[in-house]
N, C-alpha and C positions, 0 to 999 in steps of 0.2 A: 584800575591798572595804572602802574606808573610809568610816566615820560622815562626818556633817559636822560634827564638831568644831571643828576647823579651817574650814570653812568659813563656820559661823554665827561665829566667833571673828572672822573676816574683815569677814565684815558690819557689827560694831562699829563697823568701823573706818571706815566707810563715809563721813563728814562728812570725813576727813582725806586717803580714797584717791580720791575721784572730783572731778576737776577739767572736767565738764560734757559738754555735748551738742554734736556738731557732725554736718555733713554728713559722709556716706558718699562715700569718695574714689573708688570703685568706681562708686558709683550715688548720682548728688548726690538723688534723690528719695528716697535711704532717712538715716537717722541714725545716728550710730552715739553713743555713751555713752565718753567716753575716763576713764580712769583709771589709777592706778598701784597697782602691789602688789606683795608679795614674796612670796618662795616660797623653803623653805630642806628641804635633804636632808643624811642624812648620807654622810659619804664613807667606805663599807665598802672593806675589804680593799686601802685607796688608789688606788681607781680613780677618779680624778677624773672624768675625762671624763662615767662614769656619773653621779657627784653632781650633777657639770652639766646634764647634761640631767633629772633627775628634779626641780633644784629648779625650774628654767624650767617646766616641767609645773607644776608647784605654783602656781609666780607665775600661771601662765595661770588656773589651777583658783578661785585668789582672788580672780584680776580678776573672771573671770564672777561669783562669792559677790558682789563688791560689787554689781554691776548686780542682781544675781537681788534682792537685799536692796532693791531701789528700788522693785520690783514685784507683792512676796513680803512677806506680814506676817510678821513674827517667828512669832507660835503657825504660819500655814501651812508658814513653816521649818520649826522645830519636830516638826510634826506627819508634814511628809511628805520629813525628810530623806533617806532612803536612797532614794526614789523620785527626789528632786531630782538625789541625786548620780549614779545611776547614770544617770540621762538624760541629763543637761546637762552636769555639772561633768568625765563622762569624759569628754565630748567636746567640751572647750572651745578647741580648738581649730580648730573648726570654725564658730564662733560668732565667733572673732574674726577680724574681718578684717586688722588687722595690730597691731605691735606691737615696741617698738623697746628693748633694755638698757638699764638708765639705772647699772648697778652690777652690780658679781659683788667679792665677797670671801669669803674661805676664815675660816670663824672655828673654831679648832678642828677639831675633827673635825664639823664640818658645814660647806658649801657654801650660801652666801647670795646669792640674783639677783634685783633688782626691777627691773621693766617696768613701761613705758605702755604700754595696751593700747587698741586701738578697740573696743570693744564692738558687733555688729550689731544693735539693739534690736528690731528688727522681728521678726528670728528668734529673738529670745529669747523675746518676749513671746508669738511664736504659738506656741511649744515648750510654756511655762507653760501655757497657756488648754488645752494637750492635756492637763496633769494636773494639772486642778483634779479637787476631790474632788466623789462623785457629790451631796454634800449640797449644795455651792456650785453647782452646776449646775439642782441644784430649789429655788433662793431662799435661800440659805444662812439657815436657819431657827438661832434659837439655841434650845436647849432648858432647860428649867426641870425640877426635880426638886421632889416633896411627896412623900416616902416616911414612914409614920408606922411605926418600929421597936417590936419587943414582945417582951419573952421570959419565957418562966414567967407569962403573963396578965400582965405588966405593963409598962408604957409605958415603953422605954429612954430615950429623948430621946436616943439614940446615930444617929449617921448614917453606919452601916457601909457599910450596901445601898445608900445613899443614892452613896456617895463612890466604890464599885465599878463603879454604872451609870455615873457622867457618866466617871468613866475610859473604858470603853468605848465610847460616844459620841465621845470626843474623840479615842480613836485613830482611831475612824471617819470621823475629819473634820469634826463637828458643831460647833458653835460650843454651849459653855453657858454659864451665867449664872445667874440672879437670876429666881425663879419668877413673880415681878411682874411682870417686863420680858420674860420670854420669849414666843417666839409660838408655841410646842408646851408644855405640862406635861406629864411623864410621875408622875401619878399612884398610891398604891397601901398598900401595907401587906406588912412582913416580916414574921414572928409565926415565934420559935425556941422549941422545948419542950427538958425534958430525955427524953434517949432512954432509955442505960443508961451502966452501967458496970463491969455484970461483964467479965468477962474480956476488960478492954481493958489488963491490965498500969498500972495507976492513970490511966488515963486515962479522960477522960468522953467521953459521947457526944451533940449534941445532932441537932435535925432542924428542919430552916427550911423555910418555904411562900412562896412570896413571889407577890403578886398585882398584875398590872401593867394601867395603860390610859393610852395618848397621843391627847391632846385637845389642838387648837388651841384658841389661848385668843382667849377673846370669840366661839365658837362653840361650837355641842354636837358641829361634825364630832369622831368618832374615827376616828383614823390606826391602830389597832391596841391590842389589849390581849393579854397574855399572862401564864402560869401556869407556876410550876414551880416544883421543891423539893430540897434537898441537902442530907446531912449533915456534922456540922464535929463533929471529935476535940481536944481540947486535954489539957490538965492539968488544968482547974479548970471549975468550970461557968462561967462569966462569960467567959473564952476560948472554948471549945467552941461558945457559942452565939453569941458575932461569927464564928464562924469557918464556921458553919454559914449565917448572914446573908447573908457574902459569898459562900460558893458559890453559894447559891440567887439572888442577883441578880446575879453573873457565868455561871450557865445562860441567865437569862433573856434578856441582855442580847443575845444575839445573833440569836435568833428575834427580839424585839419591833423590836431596827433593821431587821432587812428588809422586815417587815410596813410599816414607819413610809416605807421607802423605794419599796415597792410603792404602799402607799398614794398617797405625794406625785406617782409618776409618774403615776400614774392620775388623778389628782385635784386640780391643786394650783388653786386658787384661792382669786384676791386677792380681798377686798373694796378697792373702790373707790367714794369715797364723792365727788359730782361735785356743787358748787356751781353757781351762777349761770343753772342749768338753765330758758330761758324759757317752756318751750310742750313738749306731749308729740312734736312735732312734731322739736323738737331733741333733745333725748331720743331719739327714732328716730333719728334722722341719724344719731346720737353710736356708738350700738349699731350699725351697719352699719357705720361706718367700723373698731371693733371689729373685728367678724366679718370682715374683710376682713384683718388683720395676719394673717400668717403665723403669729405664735407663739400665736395668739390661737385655744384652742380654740370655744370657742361665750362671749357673755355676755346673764346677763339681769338682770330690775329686780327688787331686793327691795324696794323702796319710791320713792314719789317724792311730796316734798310742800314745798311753800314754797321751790320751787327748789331744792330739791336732791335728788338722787338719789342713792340707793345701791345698786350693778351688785356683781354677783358674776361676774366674768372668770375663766374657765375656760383656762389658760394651759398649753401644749402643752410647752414648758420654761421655766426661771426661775419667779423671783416677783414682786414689788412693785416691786424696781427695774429690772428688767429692762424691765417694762409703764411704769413712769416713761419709761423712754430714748425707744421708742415713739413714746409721748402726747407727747414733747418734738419730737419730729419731724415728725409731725403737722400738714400746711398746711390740710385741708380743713376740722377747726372747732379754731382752736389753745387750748390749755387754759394755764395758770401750775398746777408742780406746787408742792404743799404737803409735808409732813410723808410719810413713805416709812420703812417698816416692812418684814417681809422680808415680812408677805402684807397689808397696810394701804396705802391710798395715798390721800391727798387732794389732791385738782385743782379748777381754776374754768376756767370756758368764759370763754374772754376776748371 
C-alpha cells in the first residue's frame, strides 16, 4: 500500500491544478470539482501498455488529493493519511465522474498522463465526514500540556514526557497547542530516579513515575487522570533518565486517551453564556427550545443575572460549534452567535 506522499505532494499543487466548481452533468442538482493532474509510472520490462494504465490510475489518485485537500486540513492529512488512502484515493475512480487526457508522453523510462477530471463533491465530502477522527466528532477539543519534569530530586526544565504525550494525542487525532488557549490541560509531574547499574554491561539504569490528570479549562470537571511508571537504560545517567521519562509517559498516554474519550462521550458540555436574556420567563423558553434539539442532551442555568445567562448544554455529540450551527437555525427565539471555542459559546437573543 502506498503512503500519501505523493499524494499530500499533490495537494500542494492544489492553487495551479483545480480550475473550479461546476454542475454535475449526470445530475445538475449535485456539483462536481473539475481539475487537472498528472500521474506518472514507470515502464517495466517495456510494457507500455501497463505503464499506461498505472500512470492514468495515478493522475486519477491526484486528481481526488487535489479535492480531498480543499476539504482536508493539511495536519488532518497528515494525521490520517493511510486511512485517507486506502478509502478514497483506491478508489478514485469511483469518485470521479468522468474525466478526459489532456497529454501522454513517454519520458524515459517513465510514462507521463495528465487529465481533467470531474470530481463528485458530494460523495467525497460524505466519504470524509465517515472518517473524521473520534476527537472531531466530540468537539474537536485542542489539548494543552503542563508536565513539570524531575530527576535525581531536581527540576529538569526538560520536556521529554511532555513532547511523548502530545505525540500520542496527535496520532490520535487531537488537536494540541498552547496550555493557555487549550480547552483540556493535561496536567502532572514525571520524577526519574537513579535505579542501578551493576550488571548492566556499563550501562545505567533509571525508573520514572509519571502522574497524570485532564481538566477542562475554566472548569474543575476532570476528564480523567492516570498513573504509571517505566524504566529507561542508557549509557549515562542523564540519557537513562530521559529515556525512562518517555517510557513512563508513552504507558500512560494510552489509558488516559480513552479515559479522556469515555469521558467526553459521556459528558461533553458546552458552556454557553446567553446575553440580552429579558425575563426568567424567556430564559425558560430559551431552555425548552434546548431540550427539544436532537443533539442536545438535557441543559440548565448556572447563573443568570443582568440579562445574561450562563447554561451549561449537555450535548449528545459535538461541541461549541456544532450547538453554534443549531442556535443559527433556530426560528422560534433567533440569537447572533458570538465568539465559539470547542466548549465555549457566546450568543444574544435578538
Amino acid at each position: 500500500m502506498k503512503k500519501l506522499s505523493l499524494f499530500i505532494a499533490a495537494c500542494a499543487l492544489l492553487a495551479a491544478g483545480c480550475s473550479g466548481t461546476r454542475q454535475s452533468a449526470l445530475n445538475p442538482a449535485y456539483e462536481t470539482e473539475v481539475v487537472e493532474a498528472d500521474g506518472l509510472a514507470p515502464i517495466v520490462d517495456g510494457n507500455l501498455d501497463g505503464a499506461k494504465k498505472t500512470a492514468l490510475a495515478e493522475a486519477m489518485k491526484s486528481a481526488l488529493g487535489l479535492v480531498v485537500g480543499i476539504y482536508v486540513s493539511q495536519d488532518a492529512l497528515v494525521s490520517q493519511s493511510v486511512l485517507i488512502d486506502e478509502n478514497i484515493t483506491s478508489q478514485s475512480e469511483g469518485y470521479i465522474e468522468k474525466y478526459a487526457v489532456l497529454k501522454e508522453v513517454r519520458e524515459g523510462e517513465f510514462y507521463k498522463t495528465r487529465i481533467r477530471a470531474h470530481v463528485r463533491k458530494e460523495d467525497l465530502t460524505a466519504k470524509l465526514r465517515t472518517l473524521e477522527t473520534e476527537p472531531r466528532k466530540l468537539g474537536n477539543p485542542v489539548i494543552g500540556f503542563d508536565i513539570t519534569e524531575v530527576a535525581d530530586s531536581k527540576a529538569t526544565g526538560t520536556v521529554y514526557a511532555e513532547t511523548e504525550l502530545k505525540a500520542a494525542f496527535t496520532e490520535a487525532g487531537f488537536l494540541t497547542g498552547e496550555k493557555d488557549k487549550a480547552d483540556i490541560v493535561i496536567k502532572g509531574e514525571a520524577t526519574a530516579s537513579f535505579n542501578t547499574r551493576e550488571g548492566l554491561g556499563g550501562l545505567v539504569s533509571y525508573r520514572a513515575g509519571i502522574s497524570l490528570s485532564a481538566v477542562k479549562t475554566g472548569s474543575a470537571d476532570s476528564l480523567g487522570a492516570q498513573q504509571d511508571a517505566a524504566g529507561g537504560l542508557d549509557l549515562n545517567d542523564t540519557a537513562a533518565a530521559r529515556a525512562a521519562l518517555i517510557n513512563a509517559a508513552k504507558k500512560a498516554a494510552g489509558p488516559l486517551r480513552e479515559k479522556m474519550l469515555k469521558s467526553l462521550r459521556e459528558k461533553t458540555v458546552v458552556r454557553l453564556n446567553l446575553a440580552n436574556v429579558k425575563s426568567m420567563n424567556d430564559l425558560s423558553a430559551f431552555i425548552k427550545i434546548l431540550r427539544n434539539m436532537p443533539a442536545v442532551r438535557d441543559s440548565w442555568v448556572r447563573s443568570y443575572t443582568g440579562g445574561t445567562a450562563t447554561l451549561d448544554v449537555g450535548m449528545r455529540k459535538g461541541g461549541a460549534p456544532d450547538l453554534s450551527q443549531l442556535l443559527s437555525k433556530n426560528q422560534k427565539m433567533p440569537v447572533r452567535i458570538g465568539r465559539t471555542s470547542s466548549y465555549d459559546l457566546d450568543a444574544e437573543i435578538q
